[in-house]
C-alpha positions as CSV (number, residue, x, y, z in Angstrom):
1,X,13.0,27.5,1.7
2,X,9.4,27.4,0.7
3,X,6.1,27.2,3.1
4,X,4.4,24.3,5.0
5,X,2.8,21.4,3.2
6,X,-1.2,21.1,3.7
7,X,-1.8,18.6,6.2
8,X,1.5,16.8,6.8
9,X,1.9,16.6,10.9
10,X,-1.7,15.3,10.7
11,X,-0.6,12.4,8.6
12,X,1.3,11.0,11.0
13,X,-0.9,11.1,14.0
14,X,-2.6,7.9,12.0
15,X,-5.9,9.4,13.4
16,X,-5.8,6.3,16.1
17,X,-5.7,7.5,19.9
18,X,-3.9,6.3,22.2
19,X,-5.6,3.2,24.2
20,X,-7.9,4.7,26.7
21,X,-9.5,3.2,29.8
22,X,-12.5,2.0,27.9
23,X,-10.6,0.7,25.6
24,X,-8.2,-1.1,27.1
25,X,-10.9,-2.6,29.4
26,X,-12.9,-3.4,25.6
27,X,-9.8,-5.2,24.6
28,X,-9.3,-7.5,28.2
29,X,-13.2,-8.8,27.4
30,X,-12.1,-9.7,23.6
31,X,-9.1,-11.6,25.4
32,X,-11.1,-13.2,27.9
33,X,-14.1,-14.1,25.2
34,X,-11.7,-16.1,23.3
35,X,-10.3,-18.7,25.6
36,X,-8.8,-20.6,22.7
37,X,-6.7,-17.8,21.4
38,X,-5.4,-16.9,25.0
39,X,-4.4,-20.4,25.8
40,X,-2.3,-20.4,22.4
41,X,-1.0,-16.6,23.1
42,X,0.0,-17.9,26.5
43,X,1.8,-20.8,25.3
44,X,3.5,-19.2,22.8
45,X,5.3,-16.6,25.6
46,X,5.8,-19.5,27.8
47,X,8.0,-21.0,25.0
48,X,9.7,-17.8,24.4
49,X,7.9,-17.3,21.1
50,X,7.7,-13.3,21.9
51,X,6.8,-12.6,18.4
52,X,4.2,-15.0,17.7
53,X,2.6,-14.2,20.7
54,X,2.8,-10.3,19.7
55,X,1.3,-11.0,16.5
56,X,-1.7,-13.7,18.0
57,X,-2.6,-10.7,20.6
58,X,-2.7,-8.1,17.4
59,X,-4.7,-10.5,15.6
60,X,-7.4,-10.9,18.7
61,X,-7.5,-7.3,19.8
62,X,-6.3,-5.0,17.1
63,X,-3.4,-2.5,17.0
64,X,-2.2,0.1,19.8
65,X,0.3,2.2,17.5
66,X,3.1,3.7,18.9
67,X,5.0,5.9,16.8
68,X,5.6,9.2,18.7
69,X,8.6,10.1,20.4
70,X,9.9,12.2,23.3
71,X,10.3,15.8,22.8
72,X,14.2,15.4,24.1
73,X,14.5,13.5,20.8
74,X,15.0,16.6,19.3
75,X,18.1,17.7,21.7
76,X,20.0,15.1,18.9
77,X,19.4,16.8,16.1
78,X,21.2,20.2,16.4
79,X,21.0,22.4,13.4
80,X,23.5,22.5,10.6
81,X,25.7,25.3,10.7
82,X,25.2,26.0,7.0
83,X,23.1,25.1,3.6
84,X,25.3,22.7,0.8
85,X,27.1,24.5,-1.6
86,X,28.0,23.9,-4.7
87,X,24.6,25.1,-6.4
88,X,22.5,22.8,-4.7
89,X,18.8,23.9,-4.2
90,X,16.7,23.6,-1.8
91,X,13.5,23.2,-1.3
92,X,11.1,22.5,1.6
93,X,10.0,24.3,5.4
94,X,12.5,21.6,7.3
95,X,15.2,22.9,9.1
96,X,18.5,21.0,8.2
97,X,20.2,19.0,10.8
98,X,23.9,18.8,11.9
99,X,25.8,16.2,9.5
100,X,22.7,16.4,6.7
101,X,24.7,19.1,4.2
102,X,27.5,16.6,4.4
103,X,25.2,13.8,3.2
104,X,23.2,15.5,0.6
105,X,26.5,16.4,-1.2
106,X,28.3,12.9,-0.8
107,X,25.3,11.7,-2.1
108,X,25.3,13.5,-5.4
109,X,28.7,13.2,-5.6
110,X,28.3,9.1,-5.5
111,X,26.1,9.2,-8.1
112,X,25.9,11.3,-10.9
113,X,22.5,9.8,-11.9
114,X,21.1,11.7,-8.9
115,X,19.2,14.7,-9.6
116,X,17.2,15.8,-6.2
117,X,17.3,13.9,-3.1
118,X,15.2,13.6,0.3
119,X,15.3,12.4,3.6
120,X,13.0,11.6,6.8
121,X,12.1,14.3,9.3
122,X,11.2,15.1,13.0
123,X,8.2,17.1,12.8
124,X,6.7,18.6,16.6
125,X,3.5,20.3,16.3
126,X,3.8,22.6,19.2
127,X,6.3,23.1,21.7
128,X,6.5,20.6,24.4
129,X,4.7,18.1,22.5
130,X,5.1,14.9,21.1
131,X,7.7,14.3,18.0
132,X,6.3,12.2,15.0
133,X,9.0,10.9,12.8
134,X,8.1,11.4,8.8
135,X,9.8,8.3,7.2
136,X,8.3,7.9,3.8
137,X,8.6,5.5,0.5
138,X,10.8,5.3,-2.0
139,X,9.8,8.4,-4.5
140,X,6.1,7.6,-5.1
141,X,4.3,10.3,-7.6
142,X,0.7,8.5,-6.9
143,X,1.4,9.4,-3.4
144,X,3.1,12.9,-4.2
145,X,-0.5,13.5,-5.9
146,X,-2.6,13.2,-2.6
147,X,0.0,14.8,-0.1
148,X,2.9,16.4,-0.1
149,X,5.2,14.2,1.8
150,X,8.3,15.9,0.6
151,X,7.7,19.3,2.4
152,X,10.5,19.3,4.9
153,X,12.9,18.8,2.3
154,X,13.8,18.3,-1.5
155,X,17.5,18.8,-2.6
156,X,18.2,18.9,-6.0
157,X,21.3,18.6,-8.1
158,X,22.4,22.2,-10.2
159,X,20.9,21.4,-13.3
160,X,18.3,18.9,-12.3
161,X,15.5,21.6,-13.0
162,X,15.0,23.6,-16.4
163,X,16.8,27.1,-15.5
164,X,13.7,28.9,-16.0
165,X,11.9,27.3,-13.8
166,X,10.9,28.8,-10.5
167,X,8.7,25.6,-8.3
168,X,6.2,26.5,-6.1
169,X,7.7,24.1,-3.4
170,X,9.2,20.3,-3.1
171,X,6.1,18.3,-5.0
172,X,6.2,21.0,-7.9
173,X,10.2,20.6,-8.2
174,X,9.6,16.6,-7.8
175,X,7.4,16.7,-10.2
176,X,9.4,18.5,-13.1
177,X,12.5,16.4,-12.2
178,X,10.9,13.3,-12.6
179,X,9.2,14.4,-16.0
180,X,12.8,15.7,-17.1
181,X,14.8,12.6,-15.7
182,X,12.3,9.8,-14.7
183,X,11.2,9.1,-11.6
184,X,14.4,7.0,-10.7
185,X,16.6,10.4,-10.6
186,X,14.8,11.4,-7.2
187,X,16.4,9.5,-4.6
188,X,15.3,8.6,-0.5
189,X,17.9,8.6,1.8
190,X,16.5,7.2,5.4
191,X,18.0,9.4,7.9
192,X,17.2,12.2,10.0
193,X,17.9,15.5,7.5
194,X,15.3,17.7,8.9
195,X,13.0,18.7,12.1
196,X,10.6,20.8,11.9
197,X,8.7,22.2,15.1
198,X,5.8,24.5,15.0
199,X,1.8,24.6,15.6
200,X,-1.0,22.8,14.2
201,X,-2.4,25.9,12.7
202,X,0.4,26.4,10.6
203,X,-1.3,23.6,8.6
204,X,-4.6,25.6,8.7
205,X,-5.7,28.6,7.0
206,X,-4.5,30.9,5.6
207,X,-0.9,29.4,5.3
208,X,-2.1,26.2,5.1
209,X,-4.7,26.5,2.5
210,X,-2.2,28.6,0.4
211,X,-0.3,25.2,0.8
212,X,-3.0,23.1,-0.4
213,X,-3.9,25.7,-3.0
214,X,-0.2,25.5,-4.5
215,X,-0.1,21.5,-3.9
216,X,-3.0,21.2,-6.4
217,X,-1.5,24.0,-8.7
218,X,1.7,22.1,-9.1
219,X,-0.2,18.1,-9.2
220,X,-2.5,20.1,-11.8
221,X,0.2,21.1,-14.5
222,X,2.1,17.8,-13.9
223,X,-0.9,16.0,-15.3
224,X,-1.6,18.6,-18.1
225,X,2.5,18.4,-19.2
226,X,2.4,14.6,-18.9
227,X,-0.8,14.4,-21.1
228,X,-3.6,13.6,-18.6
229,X,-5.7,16.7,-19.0
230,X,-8.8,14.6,-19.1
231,X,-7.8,13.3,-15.4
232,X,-9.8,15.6,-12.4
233,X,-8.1,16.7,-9.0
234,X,-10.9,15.6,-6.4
235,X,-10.1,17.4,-3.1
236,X,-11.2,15.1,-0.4
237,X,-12.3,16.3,3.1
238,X,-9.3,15.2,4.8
239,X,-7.2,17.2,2.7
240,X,-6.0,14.5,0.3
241,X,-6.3,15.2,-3.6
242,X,-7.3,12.4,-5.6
243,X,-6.6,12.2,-9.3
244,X,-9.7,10.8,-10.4
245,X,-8.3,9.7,-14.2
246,X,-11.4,9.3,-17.4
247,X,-12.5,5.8,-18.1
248,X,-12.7,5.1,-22.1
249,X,-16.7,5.3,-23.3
250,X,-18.6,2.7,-23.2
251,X,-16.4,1.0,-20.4
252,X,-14.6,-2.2,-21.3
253,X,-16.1,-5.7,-20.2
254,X,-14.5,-7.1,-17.0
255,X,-14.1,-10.5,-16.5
256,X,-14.8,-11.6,-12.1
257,X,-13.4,-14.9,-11.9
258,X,-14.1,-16.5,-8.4
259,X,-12.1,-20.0,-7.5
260,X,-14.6,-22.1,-5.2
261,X,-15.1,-25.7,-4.5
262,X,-18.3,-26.2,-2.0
263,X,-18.9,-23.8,0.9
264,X,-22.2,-22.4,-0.8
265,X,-21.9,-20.4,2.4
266,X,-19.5,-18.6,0.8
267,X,-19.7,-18.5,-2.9
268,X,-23.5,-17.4,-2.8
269,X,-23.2,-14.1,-0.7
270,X,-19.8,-13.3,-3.2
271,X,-21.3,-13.9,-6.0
272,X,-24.8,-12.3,-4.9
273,X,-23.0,-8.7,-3.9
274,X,-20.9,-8.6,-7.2
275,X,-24.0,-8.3,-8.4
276,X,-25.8,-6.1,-6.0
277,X,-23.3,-4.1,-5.3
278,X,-21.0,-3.1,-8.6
279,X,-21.7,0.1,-10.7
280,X,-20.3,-1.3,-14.0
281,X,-22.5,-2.5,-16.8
282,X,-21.0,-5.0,-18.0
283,X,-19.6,-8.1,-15.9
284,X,-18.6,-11.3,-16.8
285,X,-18.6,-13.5,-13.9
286,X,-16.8,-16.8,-14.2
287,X,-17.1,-19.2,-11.4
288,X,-13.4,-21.7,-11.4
289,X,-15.2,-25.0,-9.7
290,X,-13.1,-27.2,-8.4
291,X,-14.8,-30.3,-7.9
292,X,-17.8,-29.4,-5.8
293,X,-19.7,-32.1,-4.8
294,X,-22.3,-31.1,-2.5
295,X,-25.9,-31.1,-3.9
296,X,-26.4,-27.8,-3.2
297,X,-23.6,-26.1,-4.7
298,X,-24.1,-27.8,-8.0
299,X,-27.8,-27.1,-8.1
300,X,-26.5,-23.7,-7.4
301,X,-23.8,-23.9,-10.7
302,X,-26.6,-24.8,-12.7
303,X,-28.8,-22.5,-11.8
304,X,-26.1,-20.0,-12.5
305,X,-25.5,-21.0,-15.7
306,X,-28.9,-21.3,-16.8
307,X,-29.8,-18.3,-15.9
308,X,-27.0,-16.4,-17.6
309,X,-26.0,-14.6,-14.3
310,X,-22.7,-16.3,-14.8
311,X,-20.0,-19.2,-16.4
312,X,-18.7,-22.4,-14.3
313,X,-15.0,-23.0,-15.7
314,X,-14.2,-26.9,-14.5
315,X,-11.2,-27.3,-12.6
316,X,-10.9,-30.7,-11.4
317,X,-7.8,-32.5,-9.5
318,X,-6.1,-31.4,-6.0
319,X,-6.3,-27.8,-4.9
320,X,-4.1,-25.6,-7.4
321,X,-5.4,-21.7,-7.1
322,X,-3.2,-20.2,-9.8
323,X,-3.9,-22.8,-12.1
324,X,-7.7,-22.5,-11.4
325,X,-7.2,-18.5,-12.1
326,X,-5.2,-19.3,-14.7
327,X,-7.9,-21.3,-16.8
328,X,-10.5,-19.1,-16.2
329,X,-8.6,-15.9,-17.4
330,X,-8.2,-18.2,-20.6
331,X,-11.8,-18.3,-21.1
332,X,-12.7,-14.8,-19.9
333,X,-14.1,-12.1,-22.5
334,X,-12.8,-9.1,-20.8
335,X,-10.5,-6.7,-21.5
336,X,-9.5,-6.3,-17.7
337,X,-9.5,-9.4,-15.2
338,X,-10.4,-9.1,-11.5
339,X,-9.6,-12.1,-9.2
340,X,-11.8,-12.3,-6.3
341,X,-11.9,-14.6,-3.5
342,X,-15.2,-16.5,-2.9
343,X,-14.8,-15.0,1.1
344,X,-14.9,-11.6,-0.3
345,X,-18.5,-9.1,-0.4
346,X,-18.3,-6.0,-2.2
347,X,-20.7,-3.8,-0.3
348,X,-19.7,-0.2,-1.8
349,X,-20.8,0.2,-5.9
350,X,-18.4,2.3,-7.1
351,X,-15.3,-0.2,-5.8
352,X,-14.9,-1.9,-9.2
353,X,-14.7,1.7,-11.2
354,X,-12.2,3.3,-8.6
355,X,-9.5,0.0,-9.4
356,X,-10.1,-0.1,-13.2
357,X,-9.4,3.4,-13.8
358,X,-6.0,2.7,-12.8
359,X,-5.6,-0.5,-13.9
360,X,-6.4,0.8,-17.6
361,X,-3.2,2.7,-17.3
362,X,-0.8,1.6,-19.6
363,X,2.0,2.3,-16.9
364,X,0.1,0.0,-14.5
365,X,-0.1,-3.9,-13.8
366,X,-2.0,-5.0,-10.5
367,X,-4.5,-3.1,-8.6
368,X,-5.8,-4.5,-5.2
369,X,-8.0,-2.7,-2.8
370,X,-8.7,-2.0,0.8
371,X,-10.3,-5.5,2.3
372,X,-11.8,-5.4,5.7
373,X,-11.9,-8.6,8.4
374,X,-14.6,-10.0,9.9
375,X,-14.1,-8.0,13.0
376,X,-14.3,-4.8,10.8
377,X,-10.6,-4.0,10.8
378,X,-8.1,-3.4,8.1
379,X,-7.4,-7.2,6.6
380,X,-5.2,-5.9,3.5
381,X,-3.6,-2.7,3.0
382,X,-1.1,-3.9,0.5
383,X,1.4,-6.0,0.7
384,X,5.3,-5.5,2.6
385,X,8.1,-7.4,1.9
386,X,10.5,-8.6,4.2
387,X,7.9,-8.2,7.3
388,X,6.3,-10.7,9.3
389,X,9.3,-13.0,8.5
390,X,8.9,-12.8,4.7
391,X,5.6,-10.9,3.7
392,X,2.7,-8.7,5.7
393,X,-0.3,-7.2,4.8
394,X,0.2,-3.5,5.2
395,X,-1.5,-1.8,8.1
396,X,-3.0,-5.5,9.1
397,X,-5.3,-5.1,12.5
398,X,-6.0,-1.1,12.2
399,X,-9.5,0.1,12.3
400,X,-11.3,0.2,9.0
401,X,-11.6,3.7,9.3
402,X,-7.8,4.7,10.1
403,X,-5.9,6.9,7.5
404,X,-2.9,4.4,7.8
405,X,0.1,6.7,8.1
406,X,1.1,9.0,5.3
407,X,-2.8,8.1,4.3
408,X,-1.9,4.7,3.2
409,X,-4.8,3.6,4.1
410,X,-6.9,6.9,2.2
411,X,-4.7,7.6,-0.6
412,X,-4.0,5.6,-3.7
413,X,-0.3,4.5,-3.6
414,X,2.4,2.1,-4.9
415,X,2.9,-1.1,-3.2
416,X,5.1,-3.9,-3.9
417,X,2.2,-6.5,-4.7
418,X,-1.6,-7.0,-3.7
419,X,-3.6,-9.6,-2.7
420,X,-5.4,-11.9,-5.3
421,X,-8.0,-12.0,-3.1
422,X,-9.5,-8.6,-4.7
423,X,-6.9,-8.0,-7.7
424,X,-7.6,-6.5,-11.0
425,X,-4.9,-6.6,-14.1
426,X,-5.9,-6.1,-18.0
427,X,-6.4,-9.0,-19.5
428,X,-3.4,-8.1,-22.4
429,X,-0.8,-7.5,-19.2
430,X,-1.4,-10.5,-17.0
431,X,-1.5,-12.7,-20.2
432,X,1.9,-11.1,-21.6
433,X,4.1,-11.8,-18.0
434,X,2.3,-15.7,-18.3
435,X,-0.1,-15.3,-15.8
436,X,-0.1,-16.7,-12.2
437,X,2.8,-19.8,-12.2
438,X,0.7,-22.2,-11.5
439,X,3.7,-25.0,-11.2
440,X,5.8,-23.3,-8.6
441,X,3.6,-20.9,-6.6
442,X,0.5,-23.3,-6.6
443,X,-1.8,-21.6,-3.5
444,X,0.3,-19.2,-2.1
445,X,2.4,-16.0,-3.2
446,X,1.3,-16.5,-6.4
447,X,-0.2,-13.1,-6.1
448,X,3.3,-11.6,-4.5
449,X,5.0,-13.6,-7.8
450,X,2.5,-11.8,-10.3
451,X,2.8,-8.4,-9.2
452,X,6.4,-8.9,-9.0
453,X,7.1,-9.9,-12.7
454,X,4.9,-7.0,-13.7
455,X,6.8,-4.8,-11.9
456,X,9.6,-6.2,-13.5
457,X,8.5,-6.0,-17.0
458,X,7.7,-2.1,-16.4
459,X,4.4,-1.9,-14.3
460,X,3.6,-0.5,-11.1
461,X,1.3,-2.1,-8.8
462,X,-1.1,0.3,-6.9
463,X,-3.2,0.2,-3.8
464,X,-6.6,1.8,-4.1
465,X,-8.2,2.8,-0.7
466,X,-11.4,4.0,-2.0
467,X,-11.9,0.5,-3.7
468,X,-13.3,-1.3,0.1
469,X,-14.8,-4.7,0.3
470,X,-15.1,-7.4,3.4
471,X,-12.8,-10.4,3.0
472,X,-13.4,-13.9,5.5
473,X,-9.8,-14.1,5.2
474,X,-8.8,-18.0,4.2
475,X,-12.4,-18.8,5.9
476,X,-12.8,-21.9,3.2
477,X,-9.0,-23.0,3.7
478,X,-8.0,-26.0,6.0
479,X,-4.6,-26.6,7.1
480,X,-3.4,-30.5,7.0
481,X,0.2,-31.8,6.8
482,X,0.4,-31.8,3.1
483,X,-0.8,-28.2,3.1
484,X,2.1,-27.0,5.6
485,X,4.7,-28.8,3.7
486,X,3.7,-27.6,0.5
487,X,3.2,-23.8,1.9
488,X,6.9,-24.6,3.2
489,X,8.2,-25.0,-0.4
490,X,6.5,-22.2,-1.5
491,X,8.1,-19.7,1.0
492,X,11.4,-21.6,0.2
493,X,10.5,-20.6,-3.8
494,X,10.0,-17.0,-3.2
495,X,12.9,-16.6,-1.5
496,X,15.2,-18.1,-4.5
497,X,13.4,-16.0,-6.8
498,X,12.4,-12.9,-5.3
499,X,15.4,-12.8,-2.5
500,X,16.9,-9.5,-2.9
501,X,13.6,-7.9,-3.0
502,X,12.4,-9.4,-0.1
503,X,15.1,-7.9,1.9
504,X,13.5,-4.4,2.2
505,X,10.7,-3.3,0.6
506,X,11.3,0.0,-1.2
507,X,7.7,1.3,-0.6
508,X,8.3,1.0,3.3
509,X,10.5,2.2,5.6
510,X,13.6,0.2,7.4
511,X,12.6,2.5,10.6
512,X,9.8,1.1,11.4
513,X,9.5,-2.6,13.6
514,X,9.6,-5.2,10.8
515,X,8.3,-8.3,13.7
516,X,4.6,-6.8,13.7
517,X,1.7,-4.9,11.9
518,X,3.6,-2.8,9.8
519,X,3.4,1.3,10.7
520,X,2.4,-0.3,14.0
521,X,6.2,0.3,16.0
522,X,9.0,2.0,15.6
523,X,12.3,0.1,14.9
524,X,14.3,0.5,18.6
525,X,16.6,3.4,17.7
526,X,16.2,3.5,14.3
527,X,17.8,7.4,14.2
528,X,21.0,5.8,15.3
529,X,21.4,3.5,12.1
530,X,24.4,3.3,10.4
531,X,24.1,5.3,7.1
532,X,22.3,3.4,4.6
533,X,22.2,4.1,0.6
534,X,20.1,5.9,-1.1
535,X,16.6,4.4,-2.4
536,X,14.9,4.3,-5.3
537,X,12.1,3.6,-7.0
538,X,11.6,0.2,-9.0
539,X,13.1,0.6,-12.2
């Protein structure tokens, strides 16, 4: 089996410590400061709502992740007493565990589709010390390009890889079998196959460079065989590689479209750091009014308007989101959309380039970015299914400057939908799949919807990290009783369409505690789970 991956154990550490002292102490005066918030947290664990009280005490004082285990974990896991036969190769610096030959070859044998296979790890860093289990996605190749998640192990079929190939390690043979076989013929299986113990510097120099040296070696003739020569590997400081693909010259028009009615208070700061704060030159910005009455706000449309800093796109009647999107998009110019929230302030200029060069991939449908809360943590990392009691926002309550785990929060990555909040789509795409459905999905999911049915026509949907803007998350939304009865029908409409889906997410792991922040907890002896079939990426 082949060296070390660059970096890996350090993934998983998610770069958050522990709580201290002085931080536990911080979060008691943010529990005390809000009164209001403690009274409901309190309630809700007198009424035996553990889980909404879990989830209101996140919300006030952010996340305390725990995710390592005890070094006896280990004492579970004895080591196989030999490799699979039959031809199959491996590849990878994980040692195999008792019972994982037995599953690697039942699984090939159950489908014949199945060309290399991985599994979830134990990795130790030095003796003695914590265990961090390694529980990744369904085969991801955006991820693949930043970090080599698939180091412990890749099993592949006898014939899977070209016979005169020789891969450098598990991301090199990935790569060629999904270019040979598509990306669906490299299957997950979530179990234990692997641990692997040993010290940090064996993710260091010299055998850890060598590591990261044949990492971008192997990401570097993937792109030049799959016909993205033009697209640069930029090495990032924490060890990530970032595929930094060309954009066309001169760059396309985009087309912002902002949905507002009133709150000036918001609108005007949005609107005013789109402006201030985007390298692109040229942006159409399309305000969706829907029926603003306050003088000040339509002195400020005018003005707008007059000006030529931007379009107001009427949308009068009761509150419909999609449909307010949805008429805008029919009036934008552009050849790539990008739905922002009017709570939303772009503050970094290069946020708008990072999404578009990967929303100008013909492979790709929605694009979202990292948005950061009001109390500078992480607001939306993506979007989970089937967490949180239907969706979650990935890594929701983390500090803004976490990794996320697996870099989730650093690298760019597939995701099962974004938030429309900050979502960009080409213009050709969103209009092919019908837009947002404005008649069943009126103000919420409609993003979840979207990204789904362009999944399902062929897309993939990506988070960008590097793309970071500040979102006052549903600051301008007030809950009544119509709005609760018509959210109700709207969860009740996801479900019948999107059911199956919503069941497990394929880009997130069944190990980890569904009830909270996601990548916060662990699920309560998830290593003891019955076997479960193999995943695979969307088709």
């Amino acid at each position: 089996m082949t060296g070390p991956g660059p970096g890996l154990a350090q993934m998983l550490h998610l770069g958050i410590p522990r709580a201290s002292g002085r931080a536990v102490l911080g979060a008691l005066r943010g529990f005390l400061g809000h009164p209001r918030a403690m009274g409901e947290i309190l309630a809700a664990r007198l009424q035996g709502k553990r889980l909404r009280a879990r989830q209101k005490l996140a919300a006030l004082i952010g996340i305390d992740h725990r995710l390592a285990l005890p070094p006896k974990i280990l004492d579970r896991f004895p080591p196989a007493p030999a490799r699979p036969g039959a031809g199959i190769r491996l590849f990878g610096d994980g040692c195999l565990v008792s019972g994982a030959t037995v599953r690697i070859a039942a699984a090939f044998a159950a489908d014949p589709t199945l060309q290399a296979i991985y599994g979830d790890a134990l990795i130790q860093d030095h003796p003695g010390g914590p265990v961090r289990p390694l529980l990744p996605p369904a085969f991801d190749p955006e991820l693949l390009a930043a970090v080599d998640y698939l180091s412990p192990l890749l099993a592949c079929r006898p014939g899977a890889l070209a016979p005169e190939t020789q891969p450098s390690g598990p991301a090199d043979a990935a790569f060629q079998i999904a270019e040979r076989h598509g990306a669906s013929a490299i299957g997950h299986l979530p179990e234990i196959l692997t641990i692997r113990r040993g010290d940090p510097a064996d993710c260091v120099a010299p055998a850890g460079e060598g590591g990261r040296h044949r990492h971008r070696d192997a990401l570097r003739r993937h792109l030049d065989r799959t016909g993205r020569k033009g697209s640069r590997i930029v090495p990032g400081e924490d060890g990530l590689l970032q595929v930094e693909h060309p954009l066309p010259d001169p760059r396309p028009l985009v087309s912002a479209i902002v949905p507002t009615r009133d709150r000036l208070d918001l609108l005007r700061p949005c609107l005013d750091s789109l402006a201030a704060s985007t390298d692109w030159p040229d942006l159409e910005i399309l305000v969706c009014d829907n029926d603003s009455r306050e003088p000040e706000t339509l002195a400020f449309l005018k003005t707008l308007e007059r000006e030529g800093r931007g379009g107001v796109v009427p949308c009068p009647g009761p509150f419909n989101f999609a449909a307010m999107n949805n008429a805008a998009a029919a009036r934008a110019r552009g050849a790539l959309l990008v739905f922002v929230n009017n709570d939303v302030e772009a503050f970094l200029p290069d946020w708008l380039a990072r999404m578009a060069r990967e929303a100008l991939r013909p492979e790709i449908g929605a694009v979202g970015a990292k948005l950061l809360d009001g109390e500078g943590r992480i607001q939306h990392g993506g979007i989970v299914l089937g967490t949180g009691g239907l969706v979650t926002h990935a890594h929701r309550h983390f500090p803004a400057d976490a990794p996320g785990y697996l870099a989730g929060l650093s690298a760019t990555h597939a995701v099962s939908a974004v938030t429309a909040a900050c979502l960009m789509v080409e213009t050709e795409k969103f209009r092919a799949v019908g837009g947002f459905d404005e008649a069943v999905f009126a103000v919420d999911f409609n993003d979840v919807d979207l990204c789904l049915r362009l999944n399902a026509a062929g897309h993939r949907t990506l988070l960008v990290p590097g793309a970071v803007l500040h979102h006052r998350e549903s600051a301008s939304r007030r809950w009544t009783p119509e709005a609760r009865a018509r959210h109700a029908r709207e969860i009740a409409a996801l479900e019948k369409r999107w059911g199956p889906l919503l069941a497990q997410d394929p880009h997130y792991h069944p190990g980890f505690d569904p009830d909270l922040s996601t990548h916060a907890r662990l699920r309560a002896g998830f290593w003891e789970a019955a076997p479960a079939p193999v995943r695979h990426p969307p088709a």
